[in-house]
N, C-alpha and C positions, 0 to 999 in steps of 0.2 A: 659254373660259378665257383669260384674260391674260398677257403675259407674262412678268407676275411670278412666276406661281404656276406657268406653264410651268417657268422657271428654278429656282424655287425647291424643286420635288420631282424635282426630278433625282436618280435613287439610281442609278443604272447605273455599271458599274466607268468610269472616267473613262478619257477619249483625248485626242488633239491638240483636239479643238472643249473641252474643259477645258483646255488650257493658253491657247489664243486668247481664252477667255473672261476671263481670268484676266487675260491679260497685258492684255489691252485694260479691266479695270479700273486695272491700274500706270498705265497710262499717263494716264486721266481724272485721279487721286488726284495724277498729279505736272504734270501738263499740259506745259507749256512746258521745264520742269524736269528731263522725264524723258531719259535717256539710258540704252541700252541697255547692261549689266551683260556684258562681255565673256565671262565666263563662263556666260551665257546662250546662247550661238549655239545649246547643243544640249539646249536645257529639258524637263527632268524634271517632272512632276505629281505633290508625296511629300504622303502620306496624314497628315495629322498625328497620328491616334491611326490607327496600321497597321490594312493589308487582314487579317493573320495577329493574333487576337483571343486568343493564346494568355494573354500576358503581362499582357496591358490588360484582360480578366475578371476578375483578382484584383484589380488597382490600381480597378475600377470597386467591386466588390464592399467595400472599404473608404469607397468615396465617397458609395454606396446602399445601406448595410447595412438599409433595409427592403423591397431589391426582392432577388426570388432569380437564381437564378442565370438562368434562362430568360426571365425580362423583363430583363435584363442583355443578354444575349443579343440579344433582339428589336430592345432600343434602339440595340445597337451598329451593328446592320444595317441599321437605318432611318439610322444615321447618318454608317455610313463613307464612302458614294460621296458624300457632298453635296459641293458646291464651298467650303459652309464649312470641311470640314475641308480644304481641302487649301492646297498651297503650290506657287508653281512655282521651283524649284532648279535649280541645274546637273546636266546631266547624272549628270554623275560622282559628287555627292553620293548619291543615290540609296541606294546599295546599302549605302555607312555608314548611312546616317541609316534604313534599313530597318524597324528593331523595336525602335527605341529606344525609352526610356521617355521620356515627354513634359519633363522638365529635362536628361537628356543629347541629347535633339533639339536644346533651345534652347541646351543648351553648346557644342555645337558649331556651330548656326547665327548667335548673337551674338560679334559682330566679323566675321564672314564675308559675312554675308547685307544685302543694302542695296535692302529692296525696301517700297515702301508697304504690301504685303498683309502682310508681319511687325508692322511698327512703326508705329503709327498713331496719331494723336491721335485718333483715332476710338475708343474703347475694346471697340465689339464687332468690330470688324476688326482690331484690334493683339491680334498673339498675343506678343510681347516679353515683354510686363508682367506676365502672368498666371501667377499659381503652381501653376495646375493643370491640365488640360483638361478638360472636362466635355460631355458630352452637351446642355446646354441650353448651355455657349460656341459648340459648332458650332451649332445652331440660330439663335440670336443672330448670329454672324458671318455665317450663311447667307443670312439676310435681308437684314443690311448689304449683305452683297455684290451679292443679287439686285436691292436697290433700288436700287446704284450703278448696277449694270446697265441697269437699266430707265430713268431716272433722265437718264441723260449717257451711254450707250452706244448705246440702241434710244428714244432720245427721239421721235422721228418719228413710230414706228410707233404709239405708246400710242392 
């Protein structure tokens, strides 16, 4: 196996080798440009559709009104640990930004947050722009990201 597809089925609840991963895409994305986000020293990994599926089953269930609740369910789990859903925050944000619903996320992330994995001219790594989050956006982001990855992180190894 590769290590694209290594990366890219990563479902395990994320850690520090997800924030490294992460950040060492900011930095490819901004290259020479990048400077570290002082509120960064003490970087957080936040879920963009939360680990707690309470709230996010009914908002999915509007979005897939032809899949039930149990394939809801299944997708969510396939989806939450990817590195496409995630974001790396400051610390401190964290426990606001917990189990919000995916536009009070971005209400409070826009004007805050100044980071390439938010705002991208890339359109499936920019989570800014998008009015909703979906199950095929993390998939979609998932791959941008593992191909950045693969791409300009682990170019050697290919």
């Amino acid at each position: 196996m590769d290590i694209f597809h290594i990366i890219s089925n990563i479902t395990k609840k994320p850690g520090w080798e997800y924030i490294a991963i992460l950040r060492m895409c900011s930095w490819e994305l901004l290259g020479d440009n990048y400077e570290l986000d002082p509120g960064m020293v003490n970087p957080s990994y936040e879920h963009i559709m939360p680990q707690n599926n309470s709230k996010w089953i009914n908002h999915f269930k509007n979005i897939y009104p032809d899949k039930n609740e149990e394939e809801i369910k299944e997708l969510y789990e396939t989806c939450v640990h990817k590195l496409g859903n995630g974001l790396i925050i400051p610390g401190n944000w964290n426990s606001k930004l917990k189990n919000l619903s995916f536009n009070d996320k971005k209400a409070f992330l826009n004007g805050r947050l100044n980071s390439p994995l938010y705002t991208n001219d890339n359109s499936a790594i920019d989570i800014k722009s998008k009015a909703d989050w979906t199950f095929e956006d993390i998939e979609k982001r998932n791959v941008a990201i593992c191909k950045l990855i693969v791409e300009k992180v682990f170019k050697d190894l290919k």
